[in-house]
N, C-alpha and C positions, 0 to 999 in steps of 0.2 A: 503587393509584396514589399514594394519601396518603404510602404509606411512602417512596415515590422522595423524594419532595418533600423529604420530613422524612432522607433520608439526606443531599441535598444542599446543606439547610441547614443540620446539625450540621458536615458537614465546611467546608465554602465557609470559614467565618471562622478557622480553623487552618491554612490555606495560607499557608506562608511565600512571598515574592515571587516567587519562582522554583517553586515545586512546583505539579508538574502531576497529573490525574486526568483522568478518564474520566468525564462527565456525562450517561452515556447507558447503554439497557441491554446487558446481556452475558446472556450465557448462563446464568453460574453465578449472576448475582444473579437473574434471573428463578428459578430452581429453588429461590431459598435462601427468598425473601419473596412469592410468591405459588401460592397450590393452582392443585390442574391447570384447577380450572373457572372459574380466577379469573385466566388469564395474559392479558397485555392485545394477544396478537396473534392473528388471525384462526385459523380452519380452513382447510388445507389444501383450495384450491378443486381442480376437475377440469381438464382438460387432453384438448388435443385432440393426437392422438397422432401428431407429424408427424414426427418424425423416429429414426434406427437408431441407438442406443448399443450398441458395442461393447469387449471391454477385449483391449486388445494385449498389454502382460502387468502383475503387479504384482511388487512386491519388498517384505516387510519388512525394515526395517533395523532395526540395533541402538538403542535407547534413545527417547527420547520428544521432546516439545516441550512445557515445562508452563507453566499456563496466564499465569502473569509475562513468560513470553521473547515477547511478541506481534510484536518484530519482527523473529524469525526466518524467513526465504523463502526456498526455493529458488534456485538459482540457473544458466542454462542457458550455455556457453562452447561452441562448438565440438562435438562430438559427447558431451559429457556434462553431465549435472546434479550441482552440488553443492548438497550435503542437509547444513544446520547441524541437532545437537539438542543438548538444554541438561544432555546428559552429557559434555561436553567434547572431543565428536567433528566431524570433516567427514568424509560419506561423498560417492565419486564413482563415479556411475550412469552407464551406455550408456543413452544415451537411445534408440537404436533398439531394442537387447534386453533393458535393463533389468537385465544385469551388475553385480554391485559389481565395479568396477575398481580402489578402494581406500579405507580409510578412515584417518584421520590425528589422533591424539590431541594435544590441540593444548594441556593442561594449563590452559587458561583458560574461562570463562565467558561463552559466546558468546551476546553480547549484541543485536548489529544485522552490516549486511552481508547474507549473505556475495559477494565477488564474484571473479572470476576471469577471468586470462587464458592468454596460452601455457604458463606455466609456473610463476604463480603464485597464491596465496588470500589473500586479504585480509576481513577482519573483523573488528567491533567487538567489543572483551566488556566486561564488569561492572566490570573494573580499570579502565577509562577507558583502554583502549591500544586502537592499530591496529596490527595485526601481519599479516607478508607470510611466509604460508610455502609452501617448494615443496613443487608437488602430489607429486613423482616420488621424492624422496631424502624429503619428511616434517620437513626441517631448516629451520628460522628466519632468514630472511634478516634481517630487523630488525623491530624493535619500536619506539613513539613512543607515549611516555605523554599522553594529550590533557587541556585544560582541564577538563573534564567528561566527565560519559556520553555514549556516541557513538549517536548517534541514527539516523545515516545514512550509506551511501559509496556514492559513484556509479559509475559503470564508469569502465575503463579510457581515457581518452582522451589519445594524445600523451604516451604514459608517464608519466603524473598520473593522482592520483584525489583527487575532493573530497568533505570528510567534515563534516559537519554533528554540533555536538555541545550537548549541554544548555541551555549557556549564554548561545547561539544567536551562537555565533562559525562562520564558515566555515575551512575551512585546506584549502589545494592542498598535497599531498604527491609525490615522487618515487616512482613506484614501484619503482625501480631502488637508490635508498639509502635510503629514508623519509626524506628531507630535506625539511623543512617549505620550500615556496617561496613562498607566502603565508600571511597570515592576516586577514580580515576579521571584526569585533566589532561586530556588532547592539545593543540596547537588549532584555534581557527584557521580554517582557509581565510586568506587576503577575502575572496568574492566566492559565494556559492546560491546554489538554487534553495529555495526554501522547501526542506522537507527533510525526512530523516528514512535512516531504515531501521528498522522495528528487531531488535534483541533477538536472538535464537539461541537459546537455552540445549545444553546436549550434557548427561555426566554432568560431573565438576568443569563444565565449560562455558562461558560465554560468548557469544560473536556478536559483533557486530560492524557496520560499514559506515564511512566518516565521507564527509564533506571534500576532503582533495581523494579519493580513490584507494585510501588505505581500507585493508577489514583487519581488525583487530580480535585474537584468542585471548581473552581472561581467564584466568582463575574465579569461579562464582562464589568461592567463599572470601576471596582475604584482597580481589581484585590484580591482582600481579599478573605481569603480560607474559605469556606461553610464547606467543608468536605475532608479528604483525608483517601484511605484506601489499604490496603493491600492485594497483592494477594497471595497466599498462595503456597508458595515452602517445596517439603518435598526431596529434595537434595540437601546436605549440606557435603558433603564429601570432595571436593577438590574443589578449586578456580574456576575453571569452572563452578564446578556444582552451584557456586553460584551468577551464569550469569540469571538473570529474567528478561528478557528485554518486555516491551511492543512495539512491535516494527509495528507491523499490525493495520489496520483501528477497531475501535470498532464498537458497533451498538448503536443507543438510539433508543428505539421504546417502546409510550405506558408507558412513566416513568418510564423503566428499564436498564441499559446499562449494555452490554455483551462488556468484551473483553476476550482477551486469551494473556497469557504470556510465553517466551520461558526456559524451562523446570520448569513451575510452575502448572498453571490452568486454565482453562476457569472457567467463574464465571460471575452472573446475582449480579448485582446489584442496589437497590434502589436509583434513581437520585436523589431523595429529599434528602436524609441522609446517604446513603451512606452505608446502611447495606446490607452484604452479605447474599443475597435469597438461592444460593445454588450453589457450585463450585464442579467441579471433577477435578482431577489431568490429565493434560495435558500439551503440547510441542508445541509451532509454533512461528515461527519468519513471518508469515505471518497474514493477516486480515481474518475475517467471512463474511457470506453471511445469508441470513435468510430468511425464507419467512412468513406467518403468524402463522406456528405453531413450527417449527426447526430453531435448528441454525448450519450452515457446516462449517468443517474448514479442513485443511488440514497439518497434523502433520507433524515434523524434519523427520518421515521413510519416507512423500509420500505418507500416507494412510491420504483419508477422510474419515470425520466421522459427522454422522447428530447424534444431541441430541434434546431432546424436550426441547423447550425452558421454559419451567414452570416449567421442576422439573431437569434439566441436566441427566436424563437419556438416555443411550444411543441406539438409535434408529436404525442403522445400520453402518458398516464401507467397504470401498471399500480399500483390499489390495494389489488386485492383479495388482496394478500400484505401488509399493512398490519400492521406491527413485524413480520416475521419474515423481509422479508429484509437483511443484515448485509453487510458488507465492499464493496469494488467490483467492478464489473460487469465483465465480459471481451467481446470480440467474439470472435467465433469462426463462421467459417465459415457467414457470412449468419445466424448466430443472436446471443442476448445470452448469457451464462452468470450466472447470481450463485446463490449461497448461501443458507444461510435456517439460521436460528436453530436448529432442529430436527435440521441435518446433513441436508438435504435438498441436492442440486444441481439448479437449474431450468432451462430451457432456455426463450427466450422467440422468438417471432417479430419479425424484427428490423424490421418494417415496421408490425407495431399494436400491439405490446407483448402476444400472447397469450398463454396460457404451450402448449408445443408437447413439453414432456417431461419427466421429471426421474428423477436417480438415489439411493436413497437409500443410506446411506452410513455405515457402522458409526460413527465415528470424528469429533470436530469437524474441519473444513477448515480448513490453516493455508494453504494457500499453493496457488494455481491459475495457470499459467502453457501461453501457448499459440504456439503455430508450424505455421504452414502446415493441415497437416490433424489434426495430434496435439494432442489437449489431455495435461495431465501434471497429476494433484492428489495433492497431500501434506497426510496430518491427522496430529494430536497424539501419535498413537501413530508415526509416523513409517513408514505404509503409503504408499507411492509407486506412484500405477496411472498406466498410458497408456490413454488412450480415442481410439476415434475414434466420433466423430458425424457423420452425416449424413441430409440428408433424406429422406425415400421418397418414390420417385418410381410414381405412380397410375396 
């Protein structure tokens, strides 16, 4: 554990104002600095075996996702899935049979994104551009060099899409000419984690969550701020502790939005105005899941935790995966889904937090996305499975 410490005080004071990092663990730094009998996350407890995983089919694709490109994700339009990997490709899957439909060399370094709609692709790369090309002809409709690295793009809504980028400016683009039609410019945090959280579109609204713990209400047409508010940090000791990053997906549901910030708070807030309903003190650099009465999240120890989403009381916590499980939680068909350190997929009871199943899985998990009754998971090597899960019934 000494060695964390001592890695993140060598680096902490060589942060230029704007350069972000990662203050937590990963995979490959656990492997590089500590022996097997000395990793600081638990054993794999048992499990009570409640439910049927099944695979409907897999596809390998061409090329990989390594381990820099973290915010490359799948992404699901209409009957298919686009699959970003960081050899300069977009592949598009039948998400019923699991088809390559087509794959599109796109000559850049696909960096964030990807998203898609009738008949176009949009994604960030490494040049600092957003580029629109068509899925069917493979041709470049336009490109728009951004301020910075592009961190994030939202989906399509009302032929715009909004792109969040380094420097923690917002910009409304055309999807039809990449014609910038706003731009909104933030204040960098001094020091922040490296990641963003991804635009949530609602009405004429935009949100999104910033680097020191603000979440900001746009106007989605003309950019003008409705509201901005604060989430509440009570560690303020040393420079680190004054790291609040909103860095995981939020939720809007029902004219409330829930995010959670890393070492600050989960907290429900009023879309309309922006008043805080009710927060409790929390930790994640990752997103929530929720279903109609909870919201799950999965904290800096590893341990998740459901709270009732109408008063933030907390409803149960699973610890005994303590530092090993990683990324955010998914709902999925009255179960939780999350990850683990190991490449393990767990399956938990969505009522006490047990753990009810789990898959293991050659390959790290980059990207879990679900619908209806089909879960879809994509790892590093760029293996693409359909599952279905369900419970047995006694």
């Amino acid at each position: 554990m000494k060695k964390v410490l001592f890695f993140l005080i060598i680096f902490t004071p060589s942060c230029a104002s704007t350069e972000r990092f990662l203050p937590n663990f990963t995979p490959d730094f656990i492997t590089k600095y500590f022996k097997e009998d000395d990793k600081p996350y638990k054993d794999l407890p048992s499990f009570s075996d409640e439910v049927k995983v099944e695979i409907v089919w897999e596809k390998k694709l061409s090329g990989e996702i390594e381990n820099n490109y973290t915010f490359l994700n799948m992404f699901k339009f209409g009957e298919n899935i686009y699959v970003p990997s960081s050899n300069k490709k977009i592949h598009i899957v039948s998400a019923e049979l699991g088809n390559l439909n087509n794959s599109i060399d796109v000559e850049l370094d696909i960096f964030s994104g990807v998203v898609a709609d009738d008949n176009l692709i949009y994604f960030g790369s490494k040049q600092d551009t957003v580029t629109a090309v068509e899925s069917s002809s493979k041709n470049v409709l336009w490109q728009r060099v951004m301020s910075s690295e592009v961190m994030s793009i939202s989906r399509v809504e009302n032929e715009l899409i909004y792109v969040t980028t380094n420097d923690s400016k917002v910009t409304a683009i055309d999807t039809n000419t990449g014609k910038f039609i706003w731009i909104n410019s933030q204040i960098p945090a001094a020091l922040s984690i490296r990641g963003s959280s991804a635009p949530i579109i609602e009405d004429d609204k935009v949100y999104i969550g910033f680097e020191d713990g603000r979440i900001v209400s746009y106007n989605s047409r003309n950019g003008d701020i409705i509201w901005q508010v604060q989430l509440p940090s009570t560690r303020i000791e040393t420079v680190i502790d004054r790291l609040n990053d909103i860095d995981g997906s939020m939720i809007l549901d029902n004219g409330v939005l829930y995010a959670i910030s890393y070492q600050g708070s989960i907290a429900a807030i009023d879309s309309f105005n922006g008043q805080l309903l009710w927060t409790q003190e929390a930790s994640s650099i990752n997103g929530l899941a929720s279903n109609n009465n909870s919201i799950f999240y999965i904290d800096n120890d590893g341990i998740m935790k459901s709270v009732d989403k109408y008063t933030g009381r907390q409803e149960w916590e699973q610890s005994q995966f303590f530092k090993r499980l990683i990324g955010s939680p998914v709902f999925f068909n009255d179960f939780i889904i999350a990850n683990d350190i190991e490449n393990y997929l767990h399956i938990f009871n969505i009522e006490t937090g047990l753990a009810s199943g789990r898959i293991k899985l050659r390959n790290k998990i980059q990207s879990i996305y679900v619908e209806y009754d089909s879960l879809y998971m994509l790892d590093n090597e760029l293996n693409l499975t359909k599952y279905n899960i369900n419970k047995i019934i006694n």
